[in-house]
Biopython code that builds the backbone (N, CA, C, O; Angstrom):
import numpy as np
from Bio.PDB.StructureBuilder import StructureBuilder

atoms = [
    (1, "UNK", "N", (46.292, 118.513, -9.885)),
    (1, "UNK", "CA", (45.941, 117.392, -9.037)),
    (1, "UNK", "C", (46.975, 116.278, -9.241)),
    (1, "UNK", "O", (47.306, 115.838, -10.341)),
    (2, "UNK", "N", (47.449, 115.873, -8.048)),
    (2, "UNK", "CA", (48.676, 114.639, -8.118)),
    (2, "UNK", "C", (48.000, 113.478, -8.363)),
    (2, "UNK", "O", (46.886, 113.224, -7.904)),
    (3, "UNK", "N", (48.622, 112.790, -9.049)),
    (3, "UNK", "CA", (48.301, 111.380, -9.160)),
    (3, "UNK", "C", (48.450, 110.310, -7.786)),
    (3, "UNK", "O", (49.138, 110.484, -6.781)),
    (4, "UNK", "N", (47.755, 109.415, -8.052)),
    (4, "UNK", "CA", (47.971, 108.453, -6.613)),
    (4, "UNK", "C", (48.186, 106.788, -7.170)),
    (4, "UNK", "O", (47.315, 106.138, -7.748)),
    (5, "UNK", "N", (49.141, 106.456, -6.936)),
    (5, "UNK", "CA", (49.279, 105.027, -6.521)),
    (5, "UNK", "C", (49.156, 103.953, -5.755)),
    (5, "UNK", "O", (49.999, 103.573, -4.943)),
    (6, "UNK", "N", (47.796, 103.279, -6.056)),
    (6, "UNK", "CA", (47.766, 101.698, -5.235)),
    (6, "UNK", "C", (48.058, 100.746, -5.690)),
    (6, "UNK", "O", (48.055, 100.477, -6.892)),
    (7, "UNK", "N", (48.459, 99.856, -4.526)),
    (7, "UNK", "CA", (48.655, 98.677, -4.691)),
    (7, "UNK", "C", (47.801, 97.598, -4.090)),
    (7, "UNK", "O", (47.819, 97.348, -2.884)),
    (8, "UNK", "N", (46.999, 96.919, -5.024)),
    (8, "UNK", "CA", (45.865, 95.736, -4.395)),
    (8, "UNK", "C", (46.450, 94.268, -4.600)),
    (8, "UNK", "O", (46.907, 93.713, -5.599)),
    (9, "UNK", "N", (46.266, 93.839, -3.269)),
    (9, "UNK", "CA", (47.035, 92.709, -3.679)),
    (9, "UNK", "C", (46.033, 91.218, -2.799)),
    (9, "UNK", "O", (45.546, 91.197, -1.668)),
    (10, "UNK", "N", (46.035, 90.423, -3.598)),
    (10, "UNK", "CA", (44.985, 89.068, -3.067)),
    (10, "UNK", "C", (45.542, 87.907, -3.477)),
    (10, "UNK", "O", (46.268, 87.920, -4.470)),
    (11, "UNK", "N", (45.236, 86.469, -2.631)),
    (11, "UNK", "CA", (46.076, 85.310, -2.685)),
    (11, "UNK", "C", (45.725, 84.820, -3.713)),
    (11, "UNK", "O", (44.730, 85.425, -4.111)),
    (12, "UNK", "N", (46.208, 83.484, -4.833)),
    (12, "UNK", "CA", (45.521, 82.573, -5.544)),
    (12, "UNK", "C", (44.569, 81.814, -5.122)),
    (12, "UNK", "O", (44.119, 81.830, -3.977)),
    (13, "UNK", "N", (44.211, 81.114, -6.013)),
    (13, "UNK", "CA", (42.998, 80.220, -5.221)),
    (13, "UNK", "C", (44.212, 79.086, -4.331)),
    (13, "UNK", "O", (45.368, 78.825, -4.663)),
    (14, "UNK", "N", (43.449, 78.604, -3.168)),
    (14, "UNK", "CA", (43.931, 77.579, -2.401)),
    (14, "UNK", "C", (42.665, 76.758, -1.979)),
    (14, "UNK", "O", (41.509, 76.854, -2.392)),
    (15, "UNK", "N", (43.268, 75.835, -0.939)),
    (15, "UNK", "CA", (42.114, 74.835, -0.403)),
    (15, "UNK", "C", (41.561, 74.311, -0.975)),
    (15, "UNK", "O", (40.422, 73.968, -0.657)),
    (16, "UNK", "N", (42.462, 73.833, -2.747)),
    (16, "UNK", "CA", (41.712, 73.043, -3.737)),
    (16, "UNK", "C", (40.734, 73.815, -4.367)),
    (16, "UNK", "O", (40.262, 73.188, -5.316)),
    (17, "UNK", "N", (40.257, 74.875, -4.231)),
    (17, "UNK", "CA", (39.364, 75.619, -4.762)),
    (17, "UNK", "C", (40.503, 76.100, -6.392)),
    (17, "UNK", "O", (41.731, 76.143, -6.467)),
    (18, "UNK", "N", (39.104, 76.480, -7.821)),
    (18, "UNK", "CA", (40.178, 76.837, -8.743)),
    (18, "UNK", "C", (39.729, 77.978, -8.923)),
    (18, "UNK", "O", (39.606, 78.197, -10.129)),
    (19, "UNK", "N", (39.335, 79.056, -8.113)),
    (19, "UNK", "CA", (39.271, 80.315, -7.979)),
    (19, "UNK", "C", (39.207, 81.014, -6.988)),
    (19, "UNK", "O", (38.323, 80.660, -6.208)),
    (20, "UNK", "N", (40.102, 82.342, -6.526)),
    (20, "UNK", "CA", (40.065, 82.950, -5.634)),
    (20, "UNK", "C", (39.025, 84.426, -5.332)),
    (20, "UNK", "O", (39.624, 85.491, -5.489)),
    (21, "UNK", "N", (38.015, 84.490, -5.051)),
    (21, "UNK", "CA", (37.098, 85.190, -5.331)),
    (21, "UNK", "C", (37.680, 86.968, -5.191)),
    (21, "UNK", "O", (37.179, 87.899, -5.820)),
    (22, "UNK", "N", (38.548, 87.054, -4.451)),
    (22, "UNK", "CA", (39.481, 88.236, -3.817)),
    (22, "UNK", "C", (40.268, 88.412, -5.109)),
    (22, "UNK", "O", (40.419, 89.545, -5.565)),
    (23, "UNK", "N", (40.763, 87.375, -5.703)),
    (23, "UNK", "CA", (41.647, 87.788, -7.011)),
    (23, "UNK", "C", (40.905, 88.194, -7.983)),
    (23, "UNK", "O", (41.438, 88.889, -8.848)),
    (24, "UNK", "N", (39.553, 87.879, -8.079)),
    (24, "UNK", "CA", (39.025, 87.871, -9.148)),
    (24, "UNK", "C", (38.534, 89.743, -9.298)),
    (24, "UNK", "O", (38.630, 90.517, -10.250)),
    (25, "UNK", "N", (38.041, 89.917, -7.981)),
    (25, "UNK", "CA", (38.250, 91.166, -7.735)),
    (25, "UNK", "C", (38.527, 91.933, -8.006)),
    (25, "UNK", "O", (37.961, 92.880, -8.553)),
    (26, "UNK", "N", (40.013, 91.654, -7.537)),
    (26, "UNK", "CA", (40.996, 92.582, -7.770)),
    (26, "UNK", "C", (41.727, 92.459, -9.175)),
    (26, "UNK", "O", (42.686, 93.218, -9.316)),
    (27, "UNK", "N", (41.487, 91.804, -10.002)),
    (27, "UNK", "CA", (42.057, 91.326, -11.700)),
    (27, "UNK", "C", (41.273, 92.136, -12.298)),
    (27, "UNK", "O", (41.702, 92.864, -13.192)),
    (28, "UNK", "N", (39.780, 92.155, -11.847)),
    (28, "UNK", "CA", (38.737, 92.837, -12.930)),
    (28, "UNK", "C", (38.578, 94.365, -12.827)),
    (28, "UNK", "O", (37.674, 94.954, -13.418)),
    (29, "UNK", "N", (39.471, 94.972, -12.071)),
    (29, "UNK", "CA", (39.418, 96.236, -12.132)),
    (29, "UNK", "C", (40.093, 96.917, -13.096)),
    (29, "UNK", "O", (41.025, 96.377, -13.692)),
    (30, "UNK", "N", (39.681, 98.242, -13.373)),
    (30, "UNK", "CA", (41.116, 98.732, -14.729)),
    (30, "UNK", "C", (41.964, 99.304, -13.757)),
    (30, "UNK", "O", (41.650, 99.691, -12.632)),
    (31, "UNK", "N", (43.289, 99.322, -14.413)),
    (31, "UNK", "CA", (44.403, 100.363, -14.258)),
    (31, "UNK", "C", (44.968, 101.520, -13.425)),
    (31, "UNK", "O", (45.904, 101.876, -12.709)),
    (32, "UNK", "N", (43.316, 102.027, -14.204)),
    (32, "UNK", "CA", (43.052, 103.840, -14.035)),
    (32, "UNK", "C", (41.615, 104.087, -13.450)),
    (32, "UNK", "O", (40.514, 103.983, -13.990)),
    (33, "UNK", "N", (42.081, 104.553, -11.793)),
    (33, "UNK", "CA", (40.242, 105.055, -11.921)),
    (33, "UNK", "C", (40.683, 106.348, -11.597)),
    (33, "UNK", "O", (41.359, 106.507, -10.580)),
    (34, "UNK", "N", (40.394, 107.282, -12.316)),
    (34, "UNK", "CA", (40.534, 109.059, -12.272)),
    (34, "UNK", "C", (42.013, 109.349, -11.878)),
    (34, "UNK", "O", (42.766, 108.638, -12.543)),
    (35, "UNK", "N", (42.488, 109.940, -11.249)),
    (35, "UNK", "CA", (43.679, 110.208, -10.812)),
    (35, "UNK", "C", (44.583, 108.988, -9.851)),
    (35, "UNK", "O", (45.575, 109.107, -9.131)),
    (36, "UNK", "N", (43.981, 108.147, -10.110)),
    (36, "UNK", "CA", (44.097, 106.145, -9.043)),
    (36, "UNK", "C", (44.916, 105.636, -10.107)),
    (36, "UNK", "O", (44.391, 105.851, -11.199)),
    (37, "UNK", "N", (46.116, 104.982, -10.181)),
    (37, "UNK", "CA", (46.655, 104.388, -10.595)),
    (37, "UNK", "C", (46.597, 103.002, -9.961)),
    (37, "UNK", "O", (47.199, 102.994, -8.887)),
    (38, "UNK", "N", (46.149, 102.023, -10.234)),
    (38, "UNK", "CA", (45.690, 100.693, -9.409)),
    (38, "UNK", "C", (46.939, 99.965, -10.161)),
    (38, "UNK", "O", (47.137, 100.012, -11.375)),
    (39, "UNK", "N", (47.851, 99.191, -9.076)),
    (39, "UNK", "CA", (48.824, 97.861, -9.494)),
    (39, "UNK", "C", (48.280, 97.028, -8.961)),
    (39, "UNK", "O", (47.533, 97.272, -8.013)),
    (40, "UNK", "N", (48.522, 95.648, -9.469)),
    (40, "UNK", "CA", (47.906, 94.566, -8.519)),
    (40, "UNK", "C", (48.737, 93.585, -8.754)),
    (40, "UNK", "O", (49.477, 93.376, -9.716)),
    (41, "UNK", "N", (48.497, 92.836, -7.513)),
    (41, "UNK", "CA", (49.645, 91.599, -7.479)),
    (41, "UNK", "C", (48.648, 90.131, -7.076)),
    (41, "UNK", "O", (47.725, 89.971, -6.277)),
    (42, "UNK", "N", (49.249, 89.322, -7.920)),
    (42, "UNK", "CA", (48.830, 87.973, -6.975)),
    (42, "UNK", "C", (49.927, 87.319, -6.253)),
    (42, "UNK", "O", (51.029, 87.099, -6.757)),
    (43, "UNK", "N", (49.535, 86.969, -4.866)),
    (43, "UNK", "CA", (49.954, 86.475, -4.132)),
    (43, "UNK", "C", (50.215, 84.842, -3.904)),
    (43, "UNK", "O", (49.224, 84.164, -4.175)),
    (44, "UNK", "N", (51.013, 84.335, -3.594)),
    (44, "UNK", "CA", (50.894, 82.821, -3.293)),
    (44, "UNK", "C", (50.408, 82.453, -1.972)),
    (44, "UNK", "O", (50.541, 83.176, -0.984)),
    (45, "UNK", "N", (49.951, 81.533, -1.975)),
    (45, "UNK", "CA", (49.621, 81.073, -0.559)),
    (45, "UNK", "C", (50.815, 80.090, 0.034)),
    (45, "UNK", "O", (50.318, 79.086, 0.545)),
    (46, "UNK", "N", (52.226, 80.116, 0.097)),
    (46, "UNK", "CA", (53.112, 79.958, 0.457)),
    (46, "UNK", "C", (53.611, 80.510, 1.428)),
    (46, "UNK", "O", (54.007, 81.633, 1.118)),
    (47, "UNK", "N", (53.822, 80.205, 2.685)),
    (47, "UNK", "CA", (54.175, 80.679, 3.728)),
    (47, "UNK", "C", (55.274, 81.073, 3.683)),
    (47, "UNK", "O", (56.161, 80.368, 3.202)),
    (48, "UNK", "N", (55.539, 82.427, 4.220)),
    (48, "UNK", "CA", (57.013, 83.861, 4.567)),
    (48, "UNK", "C", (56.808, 84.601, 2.404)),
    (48, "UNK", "O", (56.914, 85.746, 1.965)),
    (49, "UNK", "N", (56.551, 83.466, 1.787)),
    (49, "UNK", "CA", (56.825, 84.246, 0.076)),
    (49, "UNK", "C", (55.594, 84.695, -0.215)),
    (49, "UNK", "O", (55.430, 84.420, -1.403)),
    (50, "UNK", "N", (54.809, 85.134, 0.125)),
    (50, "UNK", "CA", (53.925, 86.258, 0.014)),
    (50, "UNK", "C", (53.981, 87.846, 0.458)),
    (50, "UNK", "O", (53.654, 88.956, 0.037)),
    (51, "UNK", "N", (54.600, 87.227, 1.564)),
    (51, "UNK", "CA", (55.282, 88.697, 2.584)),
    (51, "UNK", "C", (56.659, 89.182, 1.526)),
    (51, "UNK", "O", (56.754, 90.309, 1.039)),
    (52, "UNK", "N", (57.631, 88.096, 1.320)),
    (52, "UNK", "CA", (58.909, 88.728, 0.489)),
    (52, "UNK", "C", (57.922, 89.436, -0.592)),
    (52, "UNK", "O", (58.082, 90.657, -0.611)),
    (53, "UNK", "N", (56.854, 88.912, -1.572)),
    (53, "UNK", "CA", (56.656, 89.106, -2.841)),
    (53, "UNK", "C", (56.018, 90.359, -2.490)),
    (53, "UNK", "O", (56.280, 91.397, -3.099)),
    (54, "UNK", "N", (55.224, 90.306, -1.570)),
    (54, "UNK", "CA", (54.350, 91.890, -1.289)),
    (54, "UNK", "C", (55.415, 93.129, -1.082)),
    (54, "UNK", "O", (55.479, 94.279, -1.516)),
    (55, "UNK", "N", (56.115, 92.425, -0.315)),
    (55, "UNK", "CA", (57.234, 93.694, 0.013)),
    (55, "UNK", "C", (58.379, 94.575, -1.252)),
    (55, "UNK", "O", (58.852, 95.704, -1.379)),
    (56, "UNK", "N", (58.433, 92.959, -2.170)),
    (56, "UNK", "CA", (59.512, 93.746, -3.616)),
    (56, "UNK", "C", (58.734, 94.474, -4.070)),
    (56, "UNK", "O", (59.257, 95.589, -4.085)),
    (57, "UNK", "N", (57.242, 94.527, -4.673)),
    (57, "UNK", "CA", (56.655, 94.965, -4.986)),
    (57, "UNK", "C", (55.922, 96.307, -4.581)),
    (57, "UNK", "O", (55.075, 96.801, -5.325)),
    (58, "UNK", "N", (56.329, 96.958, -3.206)),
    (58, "UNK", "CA", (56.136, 97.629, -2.365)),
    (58, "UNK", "C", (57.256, 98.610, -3.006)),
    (58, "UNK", "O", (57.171, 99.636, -3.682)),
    (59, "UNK", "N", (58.292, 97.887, -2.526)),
    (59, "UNK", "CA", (59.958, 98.900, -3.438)),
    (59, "UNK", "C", (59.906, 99.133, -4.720)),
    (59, "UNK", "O", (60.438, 100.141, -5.186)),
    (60, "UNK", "N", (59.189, 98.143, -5.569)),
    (60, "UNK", "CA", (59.361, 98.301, -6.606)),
    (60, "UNK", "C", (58.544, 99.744, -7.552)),
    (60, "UNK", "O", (58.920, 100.469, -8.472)),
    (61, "UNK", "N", (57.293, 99.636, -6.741)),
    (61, "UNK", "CA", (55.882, 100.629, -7.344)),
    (61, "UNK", "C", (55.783, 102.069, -6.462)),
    (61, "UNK", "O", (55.335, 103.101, -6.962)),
    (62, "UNK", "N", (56.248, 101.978, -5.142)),
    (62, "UNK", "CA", (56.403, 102.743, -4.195)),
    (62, "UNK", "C", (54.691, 103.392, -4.565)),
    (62, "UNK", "O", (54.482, 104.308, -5.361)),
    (63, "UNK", "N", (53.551, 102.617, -3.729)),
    (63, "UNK", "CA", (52.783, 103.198, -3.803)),
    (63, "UNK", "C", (52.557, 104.115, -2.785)),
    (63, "UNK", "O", (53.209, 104.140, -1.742)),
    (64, "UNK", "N", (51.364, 105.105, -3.152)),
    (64, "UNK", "CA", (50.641, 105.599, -1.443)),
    (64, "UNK", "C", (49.993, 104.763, -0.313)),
    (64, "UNK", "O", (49.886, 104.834, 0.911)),
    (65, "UNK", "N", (49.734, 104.201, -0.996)),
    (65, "UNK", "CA", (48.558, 102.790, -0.204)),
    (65, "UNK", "C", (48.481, 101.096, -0.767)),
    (65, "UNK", "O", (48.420, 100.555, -1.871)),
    (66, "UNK", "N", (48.526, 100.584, 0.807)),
    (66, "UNK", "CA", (48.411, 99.087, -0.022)),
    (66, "UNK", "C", (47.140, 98.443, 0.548)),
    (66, "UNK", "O", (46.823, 98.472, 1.737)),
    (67, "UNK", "N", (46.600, 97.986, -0.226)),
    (67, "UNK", "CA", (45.074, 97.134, -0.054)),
    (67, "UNK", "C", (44.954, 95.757, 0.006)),
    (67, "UNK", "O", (44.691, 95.221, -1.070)),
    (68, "UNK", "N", (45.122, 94.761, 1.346)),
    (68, "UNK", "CA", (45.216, 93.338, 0.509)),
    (68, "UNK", "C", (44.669, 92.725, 0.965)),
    (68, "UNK", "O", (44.597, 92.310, 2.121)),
    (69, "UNK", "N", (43.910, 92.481, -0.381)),
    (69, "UNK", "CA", (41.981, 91.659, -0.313)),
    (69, "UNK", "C", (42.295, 90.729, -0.208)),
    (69, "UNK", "O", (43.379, 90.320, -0.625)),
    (70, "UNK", "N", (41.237, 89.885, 0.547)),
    (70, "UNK", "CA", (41.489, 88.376, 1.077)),
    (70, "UNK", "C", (39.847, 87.796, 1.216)),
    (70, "UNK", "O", (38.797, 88.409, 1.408)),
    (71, "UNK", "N", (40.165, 86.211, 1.009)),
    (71, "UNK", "CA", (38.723, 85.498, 1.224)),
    (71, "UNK", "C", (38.750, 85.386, 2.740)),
    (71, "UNK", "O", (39.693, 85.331, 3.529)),
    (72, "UNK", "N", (37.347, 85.366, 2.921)),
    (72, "UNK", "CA", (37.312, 84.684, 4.416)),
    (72, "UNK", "C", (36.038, 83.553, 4.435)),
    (72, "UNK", "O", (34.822, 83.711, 4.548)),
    (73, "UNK", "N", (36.832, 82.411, 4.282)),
    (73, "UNK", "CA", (35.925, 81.114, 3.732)),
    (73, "UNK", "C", (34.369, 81.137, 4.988)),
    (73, "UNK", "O", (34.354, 81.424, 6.185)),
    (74, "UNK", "N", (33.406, 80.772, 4.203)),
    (74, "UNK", "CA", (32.556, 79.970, 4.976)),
    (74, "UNK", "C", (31.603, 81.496, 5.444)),
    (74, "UNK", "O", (30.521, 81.344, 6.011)),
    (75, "UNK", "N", (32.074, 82.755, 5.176)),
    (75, "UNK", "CA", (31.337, 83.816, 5.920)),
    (75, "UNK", "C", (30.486, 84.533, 4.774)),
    (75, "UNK", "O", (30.738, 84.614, 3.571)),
    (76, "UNK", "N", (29.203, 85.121, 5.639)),
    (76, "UNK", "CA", (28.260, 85.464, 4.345)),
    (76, "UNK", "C", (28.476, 86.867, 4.160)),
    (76, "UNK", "O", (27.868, 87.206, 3.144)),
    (77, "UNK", "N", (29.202, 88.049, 4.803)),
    (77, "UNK", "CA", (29.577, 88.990, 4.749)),
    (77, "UNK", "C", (30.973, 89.934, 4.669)),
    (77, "UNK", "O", (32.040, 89.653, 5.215)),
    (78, "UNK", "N", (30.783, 90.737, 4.116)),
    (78, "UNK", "CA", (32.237, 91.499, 4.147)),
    (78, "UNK", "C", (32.810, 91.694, 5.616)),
    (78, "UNK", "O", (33.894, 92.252, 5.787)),
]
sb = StructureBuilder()
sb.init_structure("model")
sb.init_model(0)
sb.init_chain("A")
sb.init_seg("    ")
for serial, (resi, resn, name, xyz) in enumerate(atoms, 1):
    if name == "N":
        sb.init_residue(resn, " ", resi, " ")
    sb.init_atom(name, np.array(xyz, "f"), 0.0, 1.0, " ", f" {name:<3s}", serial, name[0])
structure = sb.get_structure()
């Protein structure tokens, strides 16, 4: 069985808030789930340098899949 590589990736906190509920998420997971190799990145909320940072990191890990969790303020559901 091949191994698999993701990449999860979610913003910092912004909007004055000092936590990003999406990061927190994605921080508290392990590593390794079964044959899942999980990388994770935090993102800035800096406009165009989130896209550069997602993308080195894209070249860098060459995953199978990229996942990128995000808040969506003010809503009571996924």
């Amino acid at each position: 069985m091949s191994r698999v590589k993701l990449l999860l990736t979610a913003f910092e906190p912004f909007g004055g808030e000092e936590i990003n509920p999406a990061w927190e998420a994605v921080k508290g997971l392990p590593g390794q789930i079964g044959r899942i190799t999980i990388e994770k990145l935090l993102v800035p909320t800096v406009f165009g340098a989130s896209l550069t940072l997602v993308s080195r990191k894209i070249e860098e890990c060459c995953p199978q899949a990229v996942i990128c969790v995000g808040q969506a303020g003010r809503r009571a559901g996924i």
